[in-house]
PLY file of the C-alpha trace (Angstrom):
ply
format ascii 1.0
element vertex 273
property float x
property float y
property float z
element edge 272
property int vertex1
property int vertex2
end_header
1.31 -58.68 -15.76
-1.37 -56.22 -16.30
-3.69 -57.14 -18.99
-4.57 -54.50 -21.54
-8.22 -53.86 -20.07
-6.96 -53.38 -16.56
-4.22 -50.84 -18.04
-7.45 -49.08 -19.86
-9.48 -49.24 -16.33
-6.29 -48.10 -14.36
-5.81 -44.81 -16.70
-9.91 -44.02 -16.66
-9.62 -44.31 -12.78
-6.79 -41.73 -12.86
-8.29 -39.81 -15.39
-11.74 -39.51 -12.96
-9.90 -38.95 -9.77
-8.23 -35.71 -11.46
-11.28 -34.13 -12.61
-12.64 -34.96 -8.96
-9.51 -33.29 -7.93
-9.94 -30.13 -10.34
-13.29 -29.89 -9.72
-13.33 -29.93 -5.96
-10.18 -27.44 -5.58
-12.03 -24.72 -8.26
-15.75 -25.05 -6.36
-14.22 -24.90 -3.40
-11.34 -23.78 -0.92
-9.50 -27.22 -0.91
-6.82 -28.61 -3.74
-6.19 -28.37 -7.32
-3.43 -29.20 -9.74
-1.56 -26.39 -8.13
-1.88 -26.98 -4.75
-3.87 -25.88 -1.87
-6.30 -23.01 -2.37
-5.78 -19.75 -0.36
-7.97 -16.81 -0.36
-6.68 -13.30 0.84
-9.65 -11.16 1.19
-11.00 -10.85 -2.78
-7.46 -12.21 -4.00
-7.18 -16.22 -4.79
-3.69 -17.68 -3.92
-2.13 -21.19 -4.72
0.58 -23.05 -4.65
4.26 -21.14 -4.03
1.91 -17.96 -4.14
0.60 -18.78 -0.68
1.77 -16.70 2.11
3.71 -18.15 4.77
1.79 -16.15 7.20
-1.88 -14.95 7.67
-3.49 -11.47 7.06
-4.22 -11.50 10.58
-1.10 -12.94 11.86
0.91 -10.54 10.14
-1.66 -7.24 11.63
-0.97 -9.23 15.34
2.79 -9.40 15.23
5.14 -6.96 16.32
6.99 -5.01 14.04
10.33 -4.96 14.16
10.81 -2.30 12.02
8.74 1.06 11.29
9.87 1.65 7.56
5.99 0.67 6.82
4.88 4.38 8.72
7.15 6.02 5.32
5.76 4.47 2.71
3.24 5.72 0.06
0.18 3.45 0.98
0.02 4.58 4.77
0.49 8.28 3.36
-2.40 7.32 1.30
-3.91 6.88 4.79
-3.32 9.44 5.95
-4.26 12.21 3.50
-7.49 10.07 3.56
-7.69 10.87 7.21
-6.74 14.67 6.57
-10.02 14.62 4.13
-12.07 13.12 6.65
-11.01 15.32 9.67
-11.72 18.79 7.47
-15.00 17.55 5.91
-16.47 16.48 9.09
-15.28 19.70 10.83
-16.55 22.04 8.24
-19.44 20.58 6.67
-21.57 22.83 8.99
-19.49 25.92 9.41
-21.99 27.27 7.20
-21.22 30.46 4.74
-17.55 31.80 5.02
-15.21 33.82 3.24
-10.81 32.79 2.95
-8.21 35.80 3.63
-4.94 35.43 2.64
-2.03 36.98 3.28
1.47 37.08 4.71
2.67 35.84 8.19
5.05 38.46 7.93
2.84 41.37 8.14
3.46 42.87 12.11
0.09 44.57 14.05
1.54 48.31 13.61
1.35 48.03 10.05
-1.83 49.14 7.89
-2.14 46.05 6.07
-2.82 44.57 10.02
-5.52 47.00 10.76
-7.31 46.25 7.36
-7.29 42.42 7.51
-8.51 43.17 11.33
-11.21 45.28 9.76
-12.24 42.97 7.38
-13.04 39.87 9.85
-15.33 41.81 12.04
-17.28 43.14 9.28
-17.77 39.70 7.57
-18.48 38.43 10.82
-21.02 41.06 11.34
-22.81 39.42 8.21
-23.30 36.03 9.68
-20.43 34.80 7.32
-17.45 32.42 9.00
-13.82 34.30 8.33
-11.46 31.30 7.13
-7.39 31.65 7.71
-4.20 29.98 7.14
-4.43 30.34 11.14
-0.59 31.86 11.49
0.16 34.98 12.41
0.53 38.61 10.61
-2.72 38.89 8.12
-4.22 35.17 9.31
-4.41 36.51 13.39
-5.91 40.13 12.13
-8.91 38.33 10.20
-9.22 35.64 12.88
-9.21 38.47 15.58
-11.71 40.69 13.70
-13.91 37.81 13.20
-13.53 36.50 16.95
-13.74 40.16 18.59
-17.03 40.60 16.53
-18.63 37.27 17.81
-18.29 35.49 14.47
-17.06 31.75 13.54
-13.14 32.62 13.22
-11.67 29.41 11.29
-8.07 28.66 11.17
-6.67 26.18 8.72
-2.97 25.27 9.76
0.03 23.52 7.84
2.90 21.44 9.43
6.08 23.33 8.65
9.74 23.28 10.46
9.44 26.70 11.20
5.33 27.38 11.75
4.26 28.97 15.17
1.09 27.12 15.44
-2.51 28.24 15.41
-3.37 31.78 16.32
-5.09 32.18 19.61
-7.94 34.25 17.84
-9.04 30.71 16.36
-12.10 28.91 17.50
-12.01 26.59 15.12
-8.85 25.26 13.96
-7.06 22.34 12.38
-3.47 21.41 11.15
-2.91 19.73 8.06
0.23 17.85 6.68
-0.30 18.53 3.12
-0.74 21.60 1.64
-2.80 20.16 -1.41
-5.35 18.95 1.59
-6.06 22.44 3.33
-6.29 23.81 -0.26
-9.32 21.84 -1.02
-10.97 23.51 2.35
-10.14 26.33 1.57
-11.44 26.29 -1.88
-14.67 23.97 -1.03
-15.75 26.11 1.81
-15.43 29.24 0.94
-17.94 31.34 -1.09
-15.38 34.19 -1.51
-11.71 35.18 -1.04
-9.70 38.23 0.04
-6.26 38.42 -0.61
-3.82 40.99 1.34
-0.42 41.21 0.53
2.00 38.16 0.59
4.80 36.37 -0.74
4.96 32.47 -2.15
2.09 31.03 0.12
-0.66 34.09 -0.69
0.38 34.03 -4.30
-0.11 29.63 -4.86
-3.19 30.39 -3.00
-4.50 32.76 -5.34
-3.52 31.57 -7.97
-4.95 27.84 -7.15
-8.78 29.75 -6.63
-7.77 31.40 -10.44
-6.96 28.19 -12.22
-10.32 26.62 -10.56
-11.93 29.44 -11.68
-10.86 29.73 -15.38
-10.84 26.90 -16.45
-14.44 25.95 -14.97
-13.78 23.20 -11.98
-15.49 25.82 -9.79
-18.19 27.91 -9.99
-17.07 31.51 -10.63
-15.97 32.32 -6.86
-15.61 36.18 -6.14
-11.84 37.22 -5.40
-10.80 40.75 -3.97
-7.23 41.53 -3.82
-6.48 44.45 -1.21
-3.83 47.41 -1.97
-3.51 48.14 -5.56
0.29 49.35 -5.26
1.38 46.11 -3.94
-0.56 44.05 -6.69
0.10 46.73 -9.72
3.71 44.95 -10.68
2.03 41.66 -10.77
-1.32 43.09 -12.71
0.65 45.17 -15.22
2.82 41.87 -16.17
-0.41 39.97 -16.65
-2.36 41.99 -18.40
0.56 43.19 -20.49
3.51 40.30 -21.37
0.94 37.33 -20.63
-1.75 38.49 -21.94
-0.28 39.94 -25.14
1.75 36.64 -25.74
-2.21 35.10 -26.26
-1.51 33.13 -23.44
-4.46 34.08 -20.92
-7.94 35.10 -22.43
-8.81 38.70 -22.68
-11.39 37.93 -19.77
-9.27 36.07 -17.51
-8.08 39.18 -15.73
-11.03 40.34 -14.98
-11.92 37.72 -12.65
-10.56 39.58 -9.40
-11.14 43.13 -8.25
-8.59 45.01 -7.12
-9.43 47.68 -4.72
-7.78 49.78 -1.97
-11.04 49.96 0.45
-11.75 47.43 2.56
-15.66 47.84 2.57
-15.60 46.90 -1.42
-13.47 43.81 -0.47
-15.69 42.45 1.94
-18.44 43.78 -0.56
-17.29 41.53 -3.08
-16.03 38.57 -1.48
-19.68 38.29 0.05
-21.05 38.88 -2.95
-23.00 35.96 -4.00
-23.64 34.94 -0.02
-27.51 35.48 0.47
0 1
1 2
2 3
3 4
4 5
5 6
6 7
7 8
8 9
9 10
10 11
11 12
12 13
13 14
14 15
15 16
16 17
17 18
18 19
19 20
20 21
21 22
22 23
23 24
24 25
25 26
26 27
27 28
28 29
29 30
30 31
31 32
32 33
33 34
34 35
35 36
36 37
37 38
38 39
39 40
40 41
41 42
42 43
43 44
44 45
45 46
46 47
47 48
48 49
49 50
50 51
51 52
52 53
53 54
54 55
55 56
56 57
57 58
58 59
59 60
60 61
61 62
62 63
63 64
64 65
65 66
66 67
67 68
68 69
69 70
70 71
71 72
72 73
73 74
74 75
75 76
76 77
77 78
78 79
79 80
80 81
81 82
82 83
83 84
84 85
85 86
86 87
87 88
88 89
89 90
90 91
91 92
92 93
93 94
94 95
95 96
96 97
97 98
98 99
99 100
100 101
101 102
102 103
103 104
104 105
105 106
106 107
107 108
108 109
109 110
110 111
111 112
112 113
113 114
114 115
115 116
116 117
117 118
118 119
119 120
120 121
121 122
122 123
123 124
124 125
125 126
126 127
127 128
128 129
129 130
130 131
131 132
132 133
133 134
134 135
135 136
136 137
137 138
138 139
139 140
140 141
141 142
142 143
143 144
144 145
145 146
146 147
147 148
148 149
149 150
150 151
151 152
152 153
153 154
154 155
155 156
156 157
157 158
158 159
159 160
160 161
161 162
162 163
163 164
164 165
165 166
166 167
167 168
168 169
169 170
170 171
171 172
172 173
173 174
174 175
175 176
176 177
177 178
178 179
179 180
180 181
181 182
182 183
183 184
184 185
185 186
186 187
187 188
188 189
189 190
190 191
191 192
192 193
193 194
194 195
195 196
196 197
197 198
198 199
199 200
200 201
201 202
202 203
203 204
204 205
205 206
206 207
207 208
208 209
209 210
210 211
211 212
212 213
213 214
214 215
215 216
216 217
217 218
218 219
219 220
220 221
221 222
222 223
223 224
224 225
225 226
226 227
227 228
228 229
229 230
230 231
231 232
232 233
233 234
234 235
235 236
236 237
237 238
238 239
239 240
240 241
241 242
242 243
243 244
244 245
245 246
246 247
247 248
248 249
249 250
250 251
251 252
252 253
253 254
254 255
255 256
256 257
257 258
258 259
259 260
260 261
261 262
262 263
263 264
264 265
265 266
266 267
267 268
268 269
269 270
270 271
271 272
């Protein structure tokens, strides 16, 4: 039988080796209590919390399945990519001005010849011409722009139905999310015309208003072309909205509405040197 010393020496012996153990497994990648130590990039894993395969094993083997390509941390990706792509494509297009307007809008029709008008005579300033790059308003600005030697930008969305970038473009992109080409549109642009349109034109402008009002841009000049076509709108906001309290008495002055095209480019170039 054990005497009671040798019991007392057995339990310090125990007692040391599990501090060795403790100690060793937290200074280091080896044991503790909980097992084995495992470290995942900045993440520390023991135990049942230990993966049965490796980062790198996992990035090397072949997926069986692509469900991964659907969900939210690869879209993350990719609208990180879409940021990348626009920034590094425009960060020297230099001074530019956005039209807007509707796809819609066919080359026989005077809304055509005005957006047509417009993008040669900003391009005759030196200034880039940015488009949604479609058709209808987006190929008269590009082909003003182009025709007068200018940068002609076109800024593209993936939709079921879109016919692609404008051959009047010679610089042009295609984004997947609309909140991405937004941000170039509204970060590159030192002034904005807007020609008649339906749901797109309209977010558009109103996107460069909210910026605008409440102060997460600098005050960006904004002409909106053919006062009959904007009057319904205009008379609604400066009537119901604005007598509800629920826009400032200011607010609606912070576009010019004008029928002549030289006072829209005059405005949206406004406060280009």
């Amino acid at each position: 039988m054990t005497t009671e010393q040798e019991a007392r020496d057995d339990a310090r012996s125990e007692d040391a080796a599990r501090v060795d153990e403790v100690t060793w497994g937290e200074g280091s990648e080896g044991a503790s209590p909980l097992g084995q130590t495992y470290r995942q990039g900045a993440v520390l894993l023991r135990g049942q919390m230990i993966p049965q395969e490796s980062t790198t094993e996992r990035l090397l083997k072949p997926d069986a399945s692509t469900d991964w390509l659907h969900r939210d941390p690869w879209r993350v990706l990719r609208i990180q990519a879409e940021f990348v792509d626009g920034f590094g494509s425009l960060a020297d297009l230099g001074p530019a001005v956005s039209i807007f307007g509707s796809a819609r809008i066919r080359p026989d029709e005077d809304a055509y010849h005005a957006a047509l008008a417009m993008g040669a005579r900003i391009a005759r300033r030196n200034v880039a011409v940015i488009t949604g790059g479609g058709p209808g308003i987006m190929e008269a600005a590009n082909k003003g722009a182009a025709l007068a030697g200018g940068k002609s930008v076109g800024l593209g969305i993936e939709l079921p139905h879109e016919q692609g970038i404008n051959e009047w473009v010679n610089l042009g992109m295609t984004f997947r999310y609309f909140f991405v080409r937004k941000t170039m549109f509204m970060k590159y642009s030192q002034g904005i015309i807007v020609c008649p349109g339906g749901f797109g034109t309209l977010d558009e402008t109103f996107e460069a208003l909210t910026l605008v009002q409440t102060h997460k841009v600098a005050r960006i000049p904004i002409a909106l072309y053919d006062t009959a076509y904007w009057k319904g709108l205009f008379d609604w906001i400066n009537g119901t909205v604005k007598d509800r309290g629920l826009i400032s008495t200011l607010d609606p002055s912070l576009v010019t509405i004008t029928d002549d095209v030289d006072e829209a480019v005059a405005v949206a170039t406004s406060q280009i040197d």
